[in-house]
PASEBA-1860 file (N, C-alpha, C; in nm, 3 decimals):
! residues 217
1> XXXXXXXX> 10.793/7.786/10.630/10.770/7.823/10.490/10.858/7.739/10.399 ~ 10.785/7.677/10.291/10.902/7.620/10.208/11.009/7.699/10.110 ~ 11.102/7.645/10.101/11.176/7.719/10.013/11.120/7.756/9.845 ~ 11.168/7.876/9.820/11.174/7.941/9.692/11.157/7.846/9.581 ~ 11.086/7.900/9.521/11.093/7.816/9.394/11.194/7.872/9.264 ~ 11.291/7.798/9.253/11.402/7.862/9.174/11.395/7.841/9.033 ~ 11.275/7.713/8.961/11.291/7.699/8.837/11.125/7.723/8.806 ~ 11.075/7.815/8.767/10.957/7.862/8.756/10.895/7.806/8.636
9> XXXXXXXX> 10.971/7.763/8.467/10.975/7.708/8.392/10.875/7.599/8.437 ~ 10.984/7.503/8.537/10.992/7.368/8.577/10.831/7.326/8.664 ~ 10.836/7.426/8.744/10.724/7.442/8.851/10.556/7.445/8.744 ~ 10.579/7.566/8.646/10.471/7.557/8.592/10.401/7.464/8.479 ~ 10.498/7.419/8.418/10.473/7.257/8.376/10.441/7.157/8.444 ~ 10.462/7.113/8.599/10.450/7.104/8.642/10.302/7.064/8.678 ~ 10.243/7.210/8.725/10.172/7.222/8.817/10.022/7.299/8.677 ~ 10.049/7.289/8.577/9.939/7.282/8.431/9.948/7.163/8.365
17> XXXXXXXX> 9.833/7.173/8.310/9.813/7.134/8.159/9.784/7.195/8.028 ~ 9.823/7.141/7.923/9.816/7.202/7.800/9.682/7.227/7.745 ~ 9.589/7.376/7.756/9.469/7.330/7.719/9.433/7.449/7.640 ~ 9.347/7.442/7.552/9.284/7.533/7.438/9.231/7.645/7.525 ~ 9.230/7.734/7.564/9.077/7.831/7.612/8.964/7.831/7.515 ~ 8.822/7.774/7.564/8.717/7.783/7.518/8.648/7.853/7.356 ~ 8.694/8.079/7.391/8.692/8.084/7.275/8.808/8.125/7.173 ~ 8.899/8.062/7.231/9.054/8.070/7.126/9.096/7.948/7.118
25> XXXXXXXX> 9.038/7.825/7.046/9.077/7.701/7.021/9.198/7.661/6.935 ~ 9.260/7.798/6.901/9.347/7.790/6.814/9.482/7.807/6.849 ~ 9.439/7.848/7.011/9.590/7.897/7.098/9.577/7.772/7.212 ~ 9.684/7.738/7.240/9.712/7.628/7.385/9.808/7.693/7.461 ~ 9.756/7.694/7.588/9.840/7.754/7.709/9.854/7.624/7.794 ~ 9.930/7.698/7.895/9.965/7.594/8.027/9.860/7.676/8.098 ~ 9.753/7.575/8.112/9.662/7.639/8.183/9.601/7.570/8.348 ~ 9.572/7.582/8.442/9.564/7.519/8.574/9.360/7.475/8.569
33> XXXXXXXX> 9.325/7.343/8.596/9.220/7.320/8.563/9.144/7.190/8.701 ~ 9.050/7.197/8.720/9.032/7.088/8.826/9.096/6.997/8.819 ~ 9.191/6.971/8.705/9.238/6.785/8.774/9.356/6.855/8.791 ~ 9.422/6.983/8.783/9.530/7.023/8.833/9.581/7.038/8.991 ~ 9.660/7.028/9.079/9.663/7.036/9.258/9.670/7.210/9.222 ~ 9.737/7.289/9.127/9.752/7.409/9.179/9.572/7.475/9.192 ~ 9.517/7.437/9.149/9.379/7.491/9.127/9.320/7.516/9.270 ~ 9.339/7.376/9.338/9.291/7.323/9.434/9.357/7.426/9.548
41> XXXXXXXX> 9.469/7.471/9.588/9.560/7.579/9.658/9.503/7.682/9.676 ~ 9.464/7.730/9.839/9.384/7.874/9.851/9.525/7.977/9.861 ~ 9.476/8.084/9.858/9.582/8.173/9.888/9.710/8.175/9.977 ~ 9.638/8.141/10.098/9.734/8.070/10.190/9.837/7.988/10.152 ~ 9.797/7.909/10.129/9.917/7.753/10.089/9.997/7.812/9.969 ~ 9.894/7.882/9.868/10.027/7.958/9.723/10.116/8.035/9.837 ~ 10.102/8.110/9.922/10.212/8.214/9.974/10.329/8.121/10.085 ~ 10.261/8.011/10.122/10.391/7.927/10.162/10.488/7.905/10.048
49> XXXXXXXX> 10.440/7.838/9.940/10.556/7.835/9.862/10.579/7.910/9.778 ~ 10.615/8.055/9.820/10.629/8.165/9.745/10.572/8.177/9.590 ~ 10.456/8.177/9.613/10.369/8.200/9.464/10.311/8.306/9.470 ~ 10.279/8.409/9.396/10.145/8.504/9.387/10.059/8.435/9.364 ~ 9.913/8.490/9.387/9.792/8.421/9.314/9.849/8.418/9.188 ~ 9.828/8.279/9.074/9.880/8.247/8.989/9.761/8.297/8.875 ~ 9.734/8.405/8.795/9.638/8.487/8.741/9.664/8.439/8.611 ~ 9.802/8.420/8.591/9.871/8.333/8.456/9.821/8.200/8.426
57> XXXXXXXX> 9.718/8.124/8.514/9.706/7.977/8.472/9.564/8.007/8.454 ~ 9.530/8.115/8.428/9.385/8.077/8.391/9.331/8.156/8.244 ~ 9.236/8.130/8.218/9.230/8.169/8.082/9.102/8.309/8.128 ~ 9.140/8.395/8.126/8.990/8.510/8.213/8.898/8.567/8.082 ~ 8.769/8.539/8.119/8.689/8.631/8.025/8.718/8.758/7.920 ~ 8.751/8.808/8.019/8.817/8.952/7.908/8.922/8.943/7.793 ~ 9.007/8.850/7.882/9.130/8.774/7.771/9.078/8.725/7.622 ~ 9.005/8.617/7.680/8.931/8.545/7.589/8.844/8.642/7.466
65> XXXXXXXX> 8.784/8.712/7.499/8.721/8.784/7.424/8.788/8.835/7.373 ~ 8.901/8.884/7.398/8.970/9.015/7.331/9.083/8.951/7.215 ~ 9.092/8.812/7.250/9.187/8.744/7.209/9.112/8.680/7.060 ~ 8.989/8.671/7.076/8.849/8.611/6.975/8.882/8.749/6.846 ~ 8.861/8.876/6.961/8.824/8.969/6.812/8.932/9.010/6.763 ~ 9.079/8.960/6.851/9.185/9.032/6.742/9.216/8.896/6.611 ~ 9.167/8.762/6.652/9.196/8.679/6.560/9.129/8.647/6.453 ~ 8.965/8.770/6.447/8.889/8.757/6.425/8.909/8.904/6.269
73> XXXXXXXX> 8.949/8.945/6.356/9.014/9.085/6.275/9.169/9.153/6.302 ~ 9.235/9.048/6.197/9.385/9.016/6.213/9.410/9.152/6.163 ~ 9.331/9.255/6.124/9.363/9.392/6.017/9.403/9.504/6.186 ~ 9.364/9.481/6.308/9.357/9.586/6.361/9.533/9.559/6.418 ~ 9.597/9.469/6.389/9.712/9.483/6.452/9.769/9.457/6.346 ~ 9.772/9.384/6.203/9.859/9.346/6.098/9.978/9.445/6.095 ~ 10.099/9.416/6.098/10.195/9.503/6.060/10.222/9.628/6.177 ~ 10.163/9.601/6.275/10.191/9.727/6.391/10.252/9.653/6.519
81> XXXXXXXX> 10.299/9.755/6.590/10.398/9.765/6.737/10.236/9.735/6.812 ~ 10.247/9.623/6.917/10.212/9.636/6.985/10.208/9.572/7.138 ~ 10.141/9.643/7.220/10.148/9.621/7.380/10.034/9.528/7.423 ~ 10.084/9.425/7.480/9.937/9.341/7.564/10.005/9.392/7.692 ~ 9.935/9.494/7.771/9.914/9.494/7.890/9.863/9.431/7.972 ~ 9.957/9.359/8.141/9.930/9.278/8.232/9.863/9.175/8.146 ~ 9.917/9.068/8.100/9.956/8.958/7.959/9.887/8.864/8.061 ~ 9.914/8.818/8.152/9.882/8.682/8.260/9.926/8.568/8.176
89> XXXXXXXX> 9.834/8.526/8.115/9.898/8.381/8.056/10.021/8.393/7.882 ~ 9.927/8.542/7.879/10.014/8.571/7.701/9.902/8.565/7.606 ~ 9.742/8.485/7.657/9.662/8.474/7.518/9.639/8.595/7.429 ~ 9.660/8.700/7.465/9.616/8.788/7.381/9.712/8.846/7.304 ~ 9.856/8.847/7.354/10.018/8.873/7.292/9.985/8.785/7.195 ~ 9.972/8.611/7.217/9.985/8.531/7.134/9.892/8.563/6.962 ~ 9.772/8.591/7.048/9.632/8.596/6.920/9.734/8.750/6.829 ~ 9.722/8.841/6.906/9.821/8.946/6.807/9.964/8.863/6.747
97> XXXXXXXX> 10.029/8.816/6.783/10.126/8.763/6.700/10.106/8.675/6.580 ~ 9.985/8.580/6.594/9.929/8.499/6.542/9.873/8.587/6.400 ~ 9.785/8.724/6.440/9.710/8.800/6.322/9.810/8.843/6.258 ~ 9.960/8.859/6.327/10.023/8.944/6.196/10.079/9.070/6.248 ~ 10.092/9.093/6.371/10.120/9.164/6.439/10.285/9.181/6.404 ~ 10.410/9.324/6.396/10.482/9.344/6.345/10.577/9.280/6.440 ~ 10.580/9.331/6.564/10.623/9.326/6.680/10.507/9.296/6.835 ~ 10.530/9.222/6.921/10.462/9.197/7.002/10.502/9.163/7.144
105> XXXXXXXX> 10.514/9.328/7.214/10.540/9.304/7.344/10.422/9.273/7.481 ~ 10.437/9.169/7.538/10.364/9.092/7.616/10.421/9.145/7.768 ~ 10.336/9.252/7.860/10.385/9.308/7.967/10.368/9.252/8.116 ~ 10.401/9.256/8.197/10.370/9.126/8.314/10.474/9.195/8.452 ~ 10.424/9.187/8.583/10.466/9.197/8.679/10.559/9.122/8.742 ~ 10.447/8.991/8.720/10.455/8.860/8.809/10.573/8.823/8.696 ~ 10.679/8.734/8.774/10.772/8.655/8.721/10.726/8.516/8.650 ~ 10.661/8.469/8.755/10.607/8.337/8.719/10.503/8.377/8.589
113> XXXXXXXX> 10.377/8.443/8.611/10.350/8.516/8.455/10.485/8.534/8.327 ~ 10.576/8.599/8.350/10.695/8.638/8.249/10.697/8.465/8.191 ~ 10.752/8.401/8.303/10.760/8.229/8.246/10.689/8.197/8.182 ~ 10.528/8.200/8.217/10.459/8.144/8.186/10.402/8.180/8.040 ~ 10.460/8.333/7.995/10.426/8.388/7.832/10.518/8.321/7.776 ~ 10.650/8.300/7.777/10.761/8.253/7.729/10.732/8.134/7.698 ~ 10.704/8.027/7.764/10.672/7.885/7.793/10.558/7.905/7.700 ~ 10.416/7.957/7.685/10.351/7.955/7.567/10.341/8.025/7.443
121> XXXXXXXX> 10.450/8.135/7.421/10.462/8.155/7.289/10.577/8.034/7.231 ~ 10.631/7.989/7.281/10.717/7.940/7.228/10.583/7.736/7.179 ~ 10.505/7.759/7.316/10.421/7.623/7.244/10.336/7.660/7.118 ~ 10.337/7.781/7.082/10.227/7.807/6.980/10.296/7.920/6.847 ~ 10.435/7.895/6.884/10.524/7.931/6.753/10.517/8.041/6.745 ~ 10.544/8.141/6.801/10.548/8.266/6.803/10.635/8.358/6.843 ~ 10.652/8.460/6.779/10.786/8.500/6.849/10.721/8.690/6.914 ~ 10.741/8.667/7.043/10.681/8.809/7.119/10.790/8.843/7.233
129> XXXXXXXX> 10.826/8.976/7.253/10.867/8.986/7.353/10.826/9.005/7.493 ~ 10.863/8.995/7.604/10.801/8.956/7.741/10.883/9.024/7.800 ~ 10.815/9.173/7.849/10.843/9.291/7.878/10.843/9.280/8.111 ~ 10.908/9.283/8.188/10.922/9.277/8.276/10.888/9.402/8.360 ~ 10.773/9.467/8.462/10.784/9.531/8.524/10.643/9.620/8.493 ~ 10.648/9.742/8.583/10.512/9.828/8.549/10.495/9.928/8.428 ~ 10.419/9.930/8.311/10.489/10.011/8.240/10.309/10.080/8.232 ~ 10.269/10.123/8.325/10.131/10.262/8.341/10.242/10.375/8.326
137> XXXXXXXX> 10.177/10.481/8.265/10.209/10.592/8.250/10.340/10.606/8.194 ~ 10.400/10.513/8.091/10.468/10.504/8.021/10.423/10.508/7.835 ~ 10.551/10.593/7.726/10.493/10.558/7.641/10.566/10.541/7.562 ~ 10.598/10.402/7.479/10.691/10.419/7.407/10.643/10.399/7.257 ~ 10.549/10.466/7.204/10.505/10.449/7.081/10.416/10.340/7.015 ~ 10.346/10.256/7.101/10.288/10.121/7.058/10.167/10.202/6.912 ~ 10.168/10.123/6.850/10.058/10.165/6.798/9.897/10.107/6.846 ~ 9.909/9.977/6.888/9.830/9.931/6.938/9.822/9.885/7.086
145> XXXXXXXX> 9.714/9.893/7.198/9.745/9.832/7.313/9.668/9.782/7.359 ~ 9.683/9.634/7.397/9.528/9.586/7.432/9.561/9.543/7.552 ~ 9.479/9.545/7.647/9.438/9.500/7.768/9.334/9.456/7.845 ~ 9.323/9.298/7.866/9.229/9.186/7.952/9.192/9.212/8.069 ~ 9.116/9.199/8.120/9.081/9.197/8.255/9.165/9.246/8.340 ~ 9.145/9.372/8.364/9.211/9.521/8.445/9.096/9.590/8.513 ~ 8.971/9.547/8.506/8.931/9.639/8.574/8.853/9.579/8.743 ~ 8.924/9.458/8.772/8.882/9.405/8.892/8.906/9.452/9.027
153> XXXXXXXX> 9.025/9.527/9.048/9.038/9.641/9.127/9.021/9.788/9.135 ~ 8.933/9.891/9.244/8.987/9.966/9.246/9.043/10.086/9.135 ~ 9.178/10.097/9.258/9.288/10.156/9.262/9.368/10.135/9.085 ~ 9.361/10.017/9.076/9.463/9.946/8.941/9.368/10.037/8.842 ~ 9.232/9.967/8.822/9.115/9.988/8.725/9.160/10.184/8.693 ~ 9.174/10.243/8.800/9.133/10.375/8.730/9.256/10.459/8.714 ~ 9.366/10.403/8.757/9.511/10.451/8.713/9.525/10.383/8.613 ~ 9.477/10.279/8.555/9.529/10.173/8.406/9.406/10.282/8.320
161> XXXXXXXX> 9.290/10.274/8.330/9.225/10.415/8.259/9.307/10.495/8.199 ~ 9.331/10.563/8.311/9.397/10.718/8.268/9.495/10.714/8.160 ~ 9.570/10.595/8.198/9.669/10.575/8.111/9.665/10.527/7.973 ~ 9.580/10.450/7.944/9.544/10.384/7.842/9.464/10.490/7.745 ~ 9.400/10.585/7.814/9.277/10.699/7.790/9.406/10.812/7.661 ~ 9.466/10.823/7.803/9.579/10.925/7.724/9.678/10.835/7.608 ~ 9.701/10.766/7.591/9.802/10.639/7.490/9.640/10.681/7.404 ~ 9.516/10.644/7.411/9.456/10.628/7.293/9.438/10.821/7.256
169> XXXXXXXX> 9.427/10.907/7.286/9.419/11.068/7.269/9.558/11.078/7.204 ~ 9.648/11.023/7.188/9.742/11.067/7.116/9.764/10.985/6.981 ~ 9.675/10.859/6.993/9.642/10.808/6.865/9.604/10.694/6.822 ~ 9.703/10.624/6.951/9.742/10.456/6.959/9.541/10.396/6.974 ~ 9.577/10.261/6.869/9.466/10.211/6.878/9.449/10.140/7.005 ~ 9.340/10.192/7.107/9.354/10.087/7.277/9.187/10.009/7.232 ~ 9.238/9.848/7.297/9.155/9.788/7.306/9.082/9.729/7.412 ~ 8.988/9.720/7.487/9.020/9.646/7.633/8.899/9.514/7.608
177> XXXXXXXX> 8.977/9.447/7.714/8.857/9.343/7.719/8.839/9.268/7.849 ~ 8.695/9.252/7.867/8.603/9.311/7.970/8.502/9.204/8.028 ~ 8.478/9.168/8.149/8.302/9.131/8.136/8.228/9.191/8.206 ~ 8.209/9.309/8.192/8.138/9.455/8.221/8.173/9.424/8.389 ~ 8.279/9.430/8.458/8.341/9.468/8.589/8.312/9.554/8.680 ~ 8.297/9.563/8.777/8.205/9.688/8.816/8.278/9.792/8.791 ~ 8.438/9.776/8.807/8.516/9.920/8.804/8.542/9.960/8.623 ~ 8.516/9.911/8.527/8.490/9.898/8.423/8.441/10.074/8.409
185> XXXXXXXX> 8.552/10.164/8.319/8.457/10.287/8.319/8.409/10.271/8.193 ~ 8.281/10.271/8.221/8.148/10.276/8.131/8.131/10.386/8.071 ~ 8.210/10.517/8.168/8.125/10.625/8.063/8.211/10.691/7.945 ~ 8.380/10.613/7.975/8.468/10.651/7.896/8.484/10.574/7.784 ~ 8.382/10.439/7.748/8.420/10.308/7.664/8.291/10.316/7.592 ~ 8.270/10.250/7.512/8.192/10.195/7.427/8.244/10.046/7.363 ~ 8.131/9.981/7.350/8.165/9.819/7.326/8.166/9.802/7.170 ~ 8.267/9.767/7.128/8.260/9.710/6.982/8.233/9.563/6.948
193> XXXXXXXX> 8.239/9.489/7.069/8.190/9.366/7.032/8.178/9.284/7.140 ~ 8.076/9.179/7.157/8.017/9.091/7.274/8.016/8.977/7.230 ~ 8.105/8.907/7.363/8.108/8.773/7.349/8.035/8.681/7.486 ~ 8.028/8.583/7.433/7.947/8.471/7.570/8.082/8.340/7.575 ~ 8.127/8.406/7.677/8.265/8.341/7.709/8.259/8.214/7.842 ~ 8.307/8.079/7.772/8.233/7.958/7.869/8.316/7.987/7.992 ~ 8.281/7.954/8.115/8.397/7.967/8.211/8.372/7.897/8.344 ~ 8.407/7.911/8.455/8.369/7.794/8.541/8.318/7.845/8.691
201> XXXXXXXX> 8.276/7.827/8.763/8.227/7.917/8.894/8.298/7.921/8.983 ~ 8.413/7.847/8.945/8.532/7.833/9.083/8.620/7.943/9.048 ~ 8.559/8.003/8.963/8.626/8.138/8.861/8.603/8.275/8.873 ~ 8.425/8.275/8.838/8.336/8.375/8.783/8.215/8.300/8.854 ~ 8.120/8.416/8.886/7.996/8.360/8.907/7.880/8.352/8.822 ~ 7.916/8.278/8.723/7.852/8.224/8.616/7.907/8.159/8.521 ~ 7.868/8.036/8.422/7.909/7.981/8.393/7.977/8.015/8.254 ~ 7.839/8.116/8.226/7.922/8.158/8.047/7.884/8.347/8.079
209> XXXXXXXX> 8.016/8.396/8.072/8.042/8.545/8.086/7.996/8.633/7.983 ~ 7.922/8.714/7.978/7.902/8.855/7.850/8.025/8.906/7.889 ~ 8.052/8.943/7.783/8.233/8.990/7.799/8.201/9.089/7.667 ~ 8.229/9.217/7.696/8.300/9.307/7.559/8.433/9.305/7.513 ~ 8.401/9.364/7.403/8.542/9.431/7.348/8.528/9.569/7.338 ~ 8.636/9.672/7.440/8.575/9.834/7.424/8.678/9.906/7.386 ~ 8.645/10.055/7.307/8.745/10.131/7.311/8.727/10.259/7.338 ~ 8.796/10.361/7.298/8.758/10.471/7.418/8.687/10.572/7.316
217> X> 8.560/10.626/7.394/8.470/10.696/7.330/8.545/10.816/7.240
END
């Protein structure tokens, strides 16, 4: 096994390039793309050199969308606290910081994710904080909370529900964004807005995603 990767910064510059996502041309991430080697890396070879699947170098449907309608309607976060839950790259922390957002905490598991928000708010002038660890069933007052592509598992999909369900019953505006997932609860959401999000098949199995924007019935 090779050794640890100790400068995660270093590694993910590295191993991206600087690129627009499709429908947020207005944000640039370090994003991982066919002429990139990390792209090319199956699971296997990331866990030799101590990587998670790297979920942070890609720009995901739901992100994208969700990241479109908050920049689209800078009024739903202007001047409020808010949470991007499981952040991956940061696009959607970023697009809220960008609308006007008061405060903007960007939440993340993965370390290399934590880097990788840091490393692009700082390319796209923004100032958000990059919150470390699990924070389901936690509440510390957000007014707003949006969250990308969560519903691909399971287990995750319907404990991130519950939680998000109850954060919006007590008031907080929750946003999610989606490309109708199978674990996606349908009967608790309603879509406020649909996007056709370009994307690639080494990705998604299709090239351009229907993706919502939902919130809770």
């Amino acid at each position: 096994m090779s050794a640890p990767i100790v400068d995660r910064p270093a590694f993910i510059l590295a191993h991206t390039r600087l690129l627009a996502p499709p429908l947020a041309p207005e944000i640039q991430l370090q994003l991982a793309d066919e002429a990139t080697e990390l792209w090319q890396k199956t699971e296997d070879e990331l866990g030799e050199i101590g990587l998670p699947p790297p979920f942070w170098a890609f720009a995901w449907a739901g992100g994208q969308g969700l990241a479109r309608h908050i920049l689209d309607h800078p009024d739903l976060v202007a001047g409020r606290r808010v949470l991007d839950f499981a952040s991956g790259s940061g696009l959607v922390a970023i697009a809220a910081a960008k609308a006007g957002a008061c405060a903007v905490e960007a939440s993340e598991i993965d370390e290399f994710a934590l880097a990788a928000i840091a490393l692009n708010a700082t390319q796209n002038n923004v100032s958000l904080s990059v919150r470390a660890g699990d924070l389901v069933g936690r509440d510390e007052g957000w007014d707003v909370v949006l969250a990308g592509d969560v519903s691909y598992q399971q287990d995750m999909a319907e404990a991130v529900t519950l939680w998000l369900g109850a954060l919006a019953r007590r008031g907080a505006q929750v946003l999610i964004g989606d490309p109708w997932r199978s674990y996606l609860a349908r009967d608790l959401l309603e879509p406020i807005a649909e996007y056709s999000v370009p994307t690639t098949r080494a990705l998604e199995d299709s090239e351009i995603k229907r993706t919502g924007v939902f919130r809770f019935r």
